[in-house]
Every structure is written in C-alpha cells, then in structure tokens.
C-alpha positions in Angstrom: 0.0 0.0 0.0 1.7 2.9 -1.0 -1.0 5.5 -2.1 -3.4 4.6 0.8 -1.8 6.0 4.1 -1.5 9.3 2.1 -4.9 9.2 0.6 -7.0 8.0 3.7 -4.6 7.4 6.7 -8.4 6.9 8.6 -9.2 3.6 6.5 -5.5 2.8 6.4 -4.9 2.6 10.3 -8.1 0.5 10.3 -6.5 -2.2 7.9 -3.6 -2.1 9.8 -5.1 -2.8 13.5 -6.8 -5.9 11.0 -3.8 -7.2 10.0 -2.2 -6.5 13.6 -4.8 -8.7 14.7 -4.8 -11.3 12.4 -1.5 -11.9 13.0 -1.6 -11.8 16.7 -4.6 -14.1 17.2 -5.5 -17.6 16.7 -8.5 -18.2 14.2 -10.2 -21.0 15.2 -13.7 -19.8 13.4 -14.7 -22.9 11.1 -15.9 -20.7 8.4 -12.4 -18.2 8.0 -9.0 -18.9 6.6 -5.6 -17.9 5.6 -5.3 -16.9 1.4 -2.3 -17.0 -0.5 -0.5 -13.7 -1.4 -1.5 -14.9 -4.6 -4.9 -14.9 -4.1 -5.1 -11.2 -2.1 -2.7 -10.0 -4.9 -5.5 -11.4 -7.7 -8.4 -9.7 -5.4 -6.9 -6.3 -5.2 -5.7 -6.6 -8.9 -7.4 -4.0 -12.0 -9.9 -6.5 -12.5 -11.9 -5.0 -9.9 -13.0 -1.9 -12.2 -13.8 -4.2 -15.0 -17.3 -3.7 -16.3 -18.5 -7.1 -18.3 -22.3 -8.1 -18.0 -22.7 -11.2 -20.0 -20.6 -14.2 -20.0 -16.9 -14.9 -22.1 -18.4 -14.2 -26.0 -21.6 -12.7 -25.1 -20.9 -9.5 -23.3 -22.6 -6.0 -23.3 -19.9 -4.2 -22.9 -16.6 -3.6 -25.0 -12.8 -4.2 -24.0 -13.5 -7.7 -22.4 -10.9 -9.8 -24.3 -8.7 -10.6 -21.2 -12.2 -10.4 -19.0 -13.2 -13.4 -21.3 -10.1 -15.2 -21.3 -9.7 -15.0 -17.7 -13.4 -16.4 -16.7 -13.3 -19.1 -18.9 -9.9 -20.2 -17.2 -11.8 -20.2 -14.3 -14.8 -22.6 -15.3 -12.5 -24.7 -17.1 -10.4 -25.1 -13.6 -13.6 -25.4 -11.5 -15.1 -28.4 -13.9 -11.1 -29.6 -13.6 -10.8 -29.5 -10.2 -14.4 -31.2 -9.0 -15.0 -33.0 -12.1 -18.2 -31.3 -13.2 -20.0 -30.9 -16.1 -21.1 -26.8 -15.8 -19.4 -24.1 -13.9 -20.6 -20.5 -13.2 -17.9 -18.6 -11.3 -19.8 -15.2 -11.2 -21.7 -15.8 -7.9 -20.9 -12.8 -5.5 -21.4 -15.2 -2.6 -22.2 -18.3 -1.4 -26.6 -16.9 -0.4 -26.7 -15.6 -4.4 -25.6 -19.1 -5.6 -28.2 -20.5 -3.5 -30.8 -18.2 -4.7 -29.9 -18.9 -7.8 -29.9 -21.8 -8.1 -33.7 -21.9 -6.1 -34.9 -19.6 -8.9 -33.5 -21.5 -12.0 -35.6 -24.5 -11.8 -38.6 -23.7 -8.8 -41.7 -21.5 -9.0 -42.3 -18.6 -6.2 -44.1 -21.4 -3.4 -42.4 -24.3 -4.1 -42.0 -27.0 -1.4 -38.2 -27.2 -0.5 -36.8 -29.6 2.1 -33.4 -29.0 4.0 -31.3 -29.2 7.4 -33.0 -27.3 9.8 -30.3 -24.3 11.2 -30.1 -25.2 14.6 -29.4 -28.9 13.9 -26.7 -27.7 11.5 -27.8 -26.2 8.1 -27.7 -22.7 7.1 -30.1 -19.3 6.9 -30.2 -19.8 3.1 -31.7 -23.0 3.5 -35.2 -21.9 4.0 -34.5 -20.5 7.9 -37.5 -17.8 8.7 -35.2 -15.0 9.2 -33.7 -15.5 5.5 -35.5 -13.7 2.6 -35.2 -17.6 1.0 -38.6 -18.5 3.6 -40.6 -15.7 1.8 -39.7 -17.0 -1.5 -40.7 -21.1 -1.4 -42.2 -23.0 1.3 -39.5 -25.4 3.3 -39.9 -28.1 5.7 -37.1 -28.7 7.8 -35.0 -32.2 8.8 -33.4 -32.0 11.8 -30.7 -34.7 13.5 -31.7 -37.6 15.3 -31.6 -36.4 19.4 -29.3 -39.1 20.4 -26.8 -39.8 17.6 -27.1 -35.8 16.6 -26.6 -37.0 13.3 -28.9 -36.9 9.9 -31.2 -39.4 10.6 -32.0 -40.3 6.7 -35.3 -42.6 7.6 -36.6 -39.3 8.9 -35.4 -37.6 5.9 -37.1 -40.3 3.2 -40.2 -40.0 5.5 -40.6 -36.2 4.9 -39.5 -36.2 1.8 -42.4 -39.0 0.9 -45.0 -36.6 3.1 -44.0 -33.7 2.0 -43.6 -34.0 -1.7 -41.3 -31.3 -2.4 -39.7 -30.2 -5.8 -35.9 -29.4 -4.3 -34.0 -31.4 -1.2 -31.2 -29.2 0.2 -28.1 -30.9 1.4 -25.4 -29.0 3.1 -24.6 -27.5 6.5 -22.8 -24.7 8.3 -22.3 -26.8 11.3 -22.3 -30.3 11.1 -19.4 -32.4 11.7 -20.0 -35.7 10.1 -19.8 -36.5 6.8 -22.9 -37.0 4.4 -24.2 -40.1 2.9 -24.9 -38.2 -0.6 -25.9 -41.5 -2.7 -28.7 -41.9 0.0 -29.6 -38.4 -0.1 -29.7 -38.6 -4.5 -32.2 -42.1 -3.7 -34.6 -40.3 -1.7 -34.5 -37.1 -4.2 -35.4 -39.4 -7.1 -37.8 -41.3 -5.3 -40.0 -38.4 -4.9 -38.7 -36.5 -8.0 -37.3 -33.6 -6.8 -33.9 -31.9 -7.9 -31.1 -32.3 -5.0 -28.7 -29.2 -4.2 -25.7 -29.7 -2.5 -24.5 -26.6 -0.6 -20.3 -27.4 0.4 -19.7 -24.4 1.4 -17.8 -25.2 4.4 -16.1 -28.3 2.6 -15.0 -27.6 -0.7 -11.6 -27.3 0.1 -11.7 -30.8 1.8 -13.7 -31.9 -1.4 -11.4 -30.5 -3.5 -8.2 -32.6 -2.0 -10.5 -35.9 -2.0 -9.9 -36.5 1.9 -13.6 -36.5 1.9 -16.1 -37.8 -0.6 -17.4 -35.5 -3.0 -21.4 -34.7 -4.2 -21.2 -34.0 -7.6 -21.9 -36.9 -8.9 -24.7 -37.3 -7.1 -26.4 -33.9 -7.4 -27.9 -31.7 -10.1 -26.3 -28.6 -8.6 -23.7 -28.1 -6.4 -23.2 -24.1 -4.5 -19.8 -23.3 -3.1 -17.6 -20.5 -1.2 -14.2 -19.8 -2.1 -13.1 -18.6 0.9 -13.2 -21.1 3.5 -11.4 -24.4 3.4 -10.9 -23.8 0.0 -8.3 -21.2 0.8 -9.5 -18.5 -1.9 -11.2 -15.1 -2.0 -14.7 -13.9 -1.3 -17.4 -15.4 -3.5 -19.3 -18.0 -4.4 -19.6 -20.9 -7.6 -22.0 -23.2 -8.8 -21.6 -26.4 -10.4 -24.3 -28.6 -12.0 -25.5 -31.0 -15.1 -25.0 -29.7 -18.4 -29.0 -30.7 -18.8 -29.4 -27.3 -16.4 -26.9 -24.7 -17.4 -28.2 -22.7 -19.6 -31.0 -21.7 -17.2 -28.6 -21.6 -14.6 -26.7 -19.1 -16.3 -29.6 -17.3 -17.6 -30.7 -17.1 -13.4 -27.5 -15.3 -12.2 -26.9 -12.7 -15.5 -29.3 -11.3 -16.1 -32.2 -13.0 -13.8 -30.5 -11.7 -10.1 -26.6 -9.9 -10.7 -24.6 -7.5 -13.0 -21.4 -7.7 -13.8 -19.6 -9.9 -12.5 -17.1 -9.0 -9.6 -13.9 -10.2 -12.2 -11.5 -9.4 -9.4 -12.9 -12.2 -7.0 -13.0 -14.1 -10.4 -9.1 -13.5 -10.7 -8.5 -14.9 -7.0 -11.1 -17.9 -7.7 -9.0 -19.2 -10.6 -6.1 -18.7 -8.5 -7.5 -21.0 -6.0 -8.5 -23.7 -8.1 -4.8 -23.6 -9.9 -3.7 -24.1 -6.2 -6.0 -26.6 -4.8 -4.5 -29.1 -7.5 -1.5 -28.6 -5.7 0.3 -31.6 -3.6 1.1 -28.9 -0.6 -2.9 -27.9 -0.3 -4.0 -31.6 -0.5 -1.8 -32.4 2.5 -2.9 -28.9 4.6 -6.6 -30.4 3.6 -5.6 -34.2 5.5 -3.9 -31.9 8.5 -7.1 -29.7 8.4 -9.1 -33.2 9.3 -6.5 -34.5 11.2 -5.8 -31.4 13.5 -9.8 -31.0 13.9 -10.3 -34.8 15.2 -7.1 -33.5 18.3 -9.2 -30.9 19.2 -12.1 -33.1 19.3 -10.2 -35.8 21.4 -8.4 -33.2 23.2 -11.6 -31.4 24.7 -13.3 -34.8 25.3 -10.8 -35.9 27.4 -11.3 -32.8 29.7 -14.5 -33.3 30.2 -16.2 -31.1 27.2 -19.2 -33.2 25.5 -18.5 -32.9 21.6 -21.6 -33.2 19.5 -22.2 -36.1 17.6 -19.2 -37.4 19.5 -16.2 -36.2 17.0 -15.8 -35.2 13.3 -15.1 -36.2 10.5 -14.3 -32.6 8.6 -12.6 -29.4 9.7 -15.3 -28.2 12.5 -15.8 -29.3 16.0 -19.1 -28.3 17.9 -18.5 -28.1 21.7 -21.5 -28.3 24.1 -20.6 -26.4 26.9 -23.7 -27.3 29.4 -21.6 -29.5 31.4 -19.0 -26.7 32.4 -21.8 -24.1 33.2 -20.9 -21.5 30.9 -22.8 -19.9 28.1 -21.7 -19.9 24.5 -21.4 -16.1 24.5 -19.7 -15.7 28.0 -17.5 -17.9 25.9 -16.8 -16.5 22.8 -16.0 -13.6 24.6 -13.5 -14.6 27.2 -11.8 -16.5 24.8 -11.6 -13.7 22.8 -9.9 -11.2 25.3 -7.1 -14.3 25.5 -6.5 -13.7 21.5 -8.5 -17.4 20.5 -10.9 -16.4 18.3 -14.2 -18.9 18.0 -18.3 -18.0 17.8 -20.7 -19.1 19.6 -23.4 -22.0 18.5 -26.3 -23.2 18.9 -26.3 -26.8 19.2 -29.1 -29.5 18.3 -32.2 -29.2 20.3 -30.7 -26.2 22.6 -32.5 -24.8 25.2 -30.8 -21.1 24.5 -32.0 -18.6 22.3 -29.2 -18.3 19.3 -27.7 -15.0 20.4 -26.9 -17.0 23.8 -26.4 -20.5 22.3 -25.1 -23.6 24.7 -22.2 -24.8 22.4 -19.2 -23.1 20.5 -17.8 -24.0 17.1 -14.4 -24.9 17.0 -12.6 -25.0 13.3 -8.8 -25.8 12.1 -8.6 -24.2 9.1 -6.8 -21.5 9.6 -4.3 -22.5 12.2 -3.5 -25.3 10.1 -2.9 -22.6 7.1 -0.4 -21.8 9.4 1.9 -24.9 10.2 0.4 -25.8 13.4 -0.3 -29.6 13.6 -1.7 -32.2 16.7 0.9 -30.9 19.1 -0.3 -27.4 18.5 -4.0 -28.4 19.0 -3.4 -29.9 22.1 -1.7 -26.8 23.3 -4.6 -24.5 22.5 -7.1 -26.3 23.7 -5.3 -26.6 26.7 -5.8 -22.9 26.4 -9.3 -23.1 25.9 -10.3 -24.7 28.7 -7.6 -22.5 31.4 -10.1 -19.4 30.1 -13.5 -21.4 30.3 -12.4 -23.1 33.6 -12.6 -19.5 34.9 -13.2 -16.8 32.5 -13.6 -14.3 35.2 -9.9 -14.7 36.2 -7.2 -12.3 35.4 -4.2 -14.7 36.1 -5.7 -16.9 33.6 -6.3 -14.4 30.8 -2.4 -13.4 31.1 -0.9 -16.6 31.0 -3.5 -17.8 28.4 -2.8 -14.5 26.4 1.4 -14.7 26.5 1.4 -18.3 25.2 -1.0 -17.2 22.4 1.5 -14.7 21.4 4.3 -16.9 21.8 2.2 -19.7 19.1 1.3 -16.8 16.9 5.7 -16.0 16.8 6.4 -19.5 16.1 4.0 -19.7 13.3 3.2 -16.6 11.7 1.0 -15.6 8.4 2.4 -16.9 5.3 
C-alpha cells in the first residue's frame, strides 16, 4: 500500500489494526482462513474496475478480451478440479448461488426440504429469518436427538410426506460426513432436484480427503473462501441438462457484472487446490480438527455427535456451566478467536447458544499440527475453567502470542 496512508490514513490505520490482529490471534472460526498472497494479490488486482455483464463471447460491454479469457480459465479449472460438467464462477457469494440456483428450476411457493439451522444447516436454507422462507415453502429435517446425526429414515419420510420439488443438502455446522448417494435415492424417489451446498467443505472436497457430491447432485453451491483457501465469492456447479438456465438465473435474472477481481483470486485457487502442498494442509485440516475433538473430550467437554469427520468441531458447553457467549467472549480477550453456537435441540436462544464452534482451518494454514492443537485447547479450557480470572487471561494471552511468533501468516 503505497498511495493509501497518504490518501486516507483513517481507513488505512483501520486495515492495519486488521492485519495486527490477524497476525496476533489464533482463528479457530470454522468458516475463516488464511489466502495466498497470490490470491489477495488477484483480489486487489485491476480487475476489480472491470465492467462485463454477460458471460466470455456474449458481453454487453466492449474491451473484455482478457475479462473473457480469464473467466473461462476459471470454469475450465472449476469443472477440472471437481470434475463437473457446468461451472458458473460469477456468484458474489455463497446466499446468491443458493438463490440462484432456487430460482433457476422452482416457481415462487415451491415446497423445498433441508437441514434445519439449529441442527446444523444454514439461513439460506429456508430459515424464517432469510428472505429464502418468503420465497418457497420449506420443511425442515433435523438430526436424530441421540446420535445428533442426519437421521435419513426421517429424511425419506418427509421427503415422501412432503412432496417437495428441491431437497437441500449441506450444512454450516455439522461435523459428520454425508451419505450423498442416500440423499440422491430419496431425491429421485420423490422426483425432486437435489442441491448440494459445500460451502464449508470444498476445500476438503477438492483434496478428495472427503467424498465429493457431484456426482450425485444436479447442482452443487460453493464459497471460495473457506477451506478452500481463496477469496470472497461463491460458484455453482451442476448437469449440463441445467446450465443454460442456470446461467440465464444469475446474469441477467439476479446480478450485474460480475465481480472479475474475485474471479481472478477464484481461478487462482482452483490452480492451487491441485497442488500436492494444499492436498496435505486439507488431510492436516481433518487431522488437526479430530485432536481438538479428542483433546476437549478428554477434559471433560461433551463434543456433538461425538467427534468429526471434517474441519469443524461443535463443543456443548452445558456441562461446564458457561454460556456460549460468555465464551466466545473470554476466549476472545485471551486472542483465541471462535463463535458461539447453537447446538441441536438447545434450550438457549441463538444470540446465547449452549455450544461453541471450533474450526482448524486456519491455524492449520499456518503450520500448526496435533501438538499445537493440544496446546490451544489446553488454552481453551484454562479461560472457560474461569473466564472471570485475570491470572488466567495473562498466562493464556502470552502463550497465544508466543504460538502466533512460532508460526506466523504466510
């Protein structure tokens, strides 16, 4: 930045206290990570005045030869990289793919069936305080109450009672893996289209450490920005069968032009997520997330669904008397950065919540392995043993700094 502390020191400072505290803190939120320079550098490059409505060949506006060039890289990387048949890369985020995607093959009132939020899934999937519940009419699955875990006979049953045209799968915060082959059987039993929202996974997807919905699904939604290790924005894969109605839905049906800078940093990501050094941060991603699991078990914390199988861990704090946002914020003036969550059939309003989400992602992005996750969650629990105690808070806060030393910000 050389034009910025001149121009606006205000907004300059600001980025800088960002960066301070990025680098100073440990980011254990499951939805967050840690970018290549590439992939900043891409972000922040002259794409990001680039006018082009349309897609590469069909624009409606001039001067869009490297614009065209450089989306079509993108798709061709994206159908590369997850093996899909269609790409759109012009999502601005993860809620317009979903949308999208909702509009290009359902009327206004369609029946919609998907993880209900509490019990894992996300607003965009039909919650009442997403503009999604105004549009179609969605039933909601929830996890069985003792294995907290989809319970797919439940799923078949709705899905036979309710009749409905689309069957979300996907989730913000569950930590098991999906049968998606089940989930395509009881889509086609009752004919409806099935959606696969891995937003949180797609990285893990991407490195085949976990298995991988697309050929199961007839569209797939996607962020680039969380395990995937990208930029902001979302992607869409699907079936040829739908594309050009896909396409049709995002430009011109619900966006402009395309942001071509978060383009830029979304082919950079999918050029990188071939790579043989992001495969094995994916496996360290699982591995380090299954420590914390094992860690916080063994001192006593109850882990939903009993472990994980991705890069999220969902803590259930009841049994240590402490509230999910008494929590987050305690382990926040220590420098360990987390949010709270609801967990499945909580007695707590959302903004309270009785659990905490836990995620290795970015820590991992930063060369911490098992060792490393036993040390902070060691941490964890010195602050939510007491979080009222000042001794605590500096001991917990000088060994944060000293882990944030050893492995700092690529």
């Amino acid at each position: 930045m050389h034009r910025l502390p001149e121009d606006d020191s205000t907004v300059y400072r600001i980025i800088q206290k960002e960066e301070t505290r990025l680098k100073s803190t440990l980011d254990l939120i499951a939805a967050e990570n840690q970018p290549s320079p590439a992939v900043m550098e891409a972000q922040g490059s002259v794409f990001s005045i680039k006018a082009a409505e349309g897609y590469p060949g069909a624009r409606y506006h001039a001067g869009c030869g490297p614009a065209d060039e450089l989306e079509q890289l993108a798709v061709n990387r994206a159908k590369t990289l997850f093996q899909a048949e269609h790409a759109n890369v012009q999502p601005h985020s993860g809620v317009t793919a979903n949308l999208a995607v909702y509009f290009s093959v359902l009327e206004m009132g369609d029946r919609v069936l998907s993880m209900k939020l509490a019990h894992g899934g996300h607003l965009s999937h039909g919650d009442p305080a997403s503009i999604t519940s105004r549009c179609f009419q969605f039933k909601h699955y929830s996890v069985n109450r003792h294995t907290e875990c989809i319970d797919y006979d439940e799923v078949n049953a709705l899905a036979h009672q309710y009749r409905p045209r689309m069957l979300v799968v996907g989730a913000s915060s569950y930590s098991r893996l999906i049968d998606y082959a089940r989930m395509a059987a009881i889509a086609h039993k009752v004919s409806a289209y099935l959606m696969v929202d891995m937003a949180h996974i797609a990285g893990l997807v991407a490195a085949k450490v976990i298995p991988s919905p697309v050929s199961h699904s007839d569209f797939i939604t996607f962020t680039t920005y969380k395990t995937l290790m990208g930029g902001r924005g979302g992607v869409i894969l699907c079936r040829d069968k739908f594309s050009a109605n896909l396409d049709k839905t995002v430009f011109p049906g619900s966006q402009g032009t395309p942001s071509l800078n978060m383009v830029a940093a979304k082919a950079v990501c999918f050029k990188k997520a071939l790579e043989d050094e992001f495969i094995q941060i994916q496996r360290n991603v699982i591995e380090n997330a299954k420590t914390m699991a094992a860690e916080l078990q063994q001192r006593g914390y109850r882990i939903v669904s009993g472990g994980t199988d991705n890069h999220l861990v969902l803590v259930d704090l009841r049994s240590k008397g402490i509230k999910g946002h008494i929590a987050e914020a305690a382990l926040e003036s220590a420098g360990i950065i987390v949010n709270r969550n609801p967990i499945p059939y909580d007695p707590e309003k959302p903004g309270i919540a009785s659990g905490i989400r836990l995620g290795s992602p970015a820590v991992t992005a930063r060369g911490m392995g098992p060792v490393e996750m036993r040390e902070i969650i060691a941490l964890v629990d010195t602050i939510l043993s007491d979080p009222d105690s000042r001794q605590a808070f500096n001991t917990v806060a000088g060994e944060v700094a000293r882990l944030c030393r050893r492995f700092p910000i690529k």
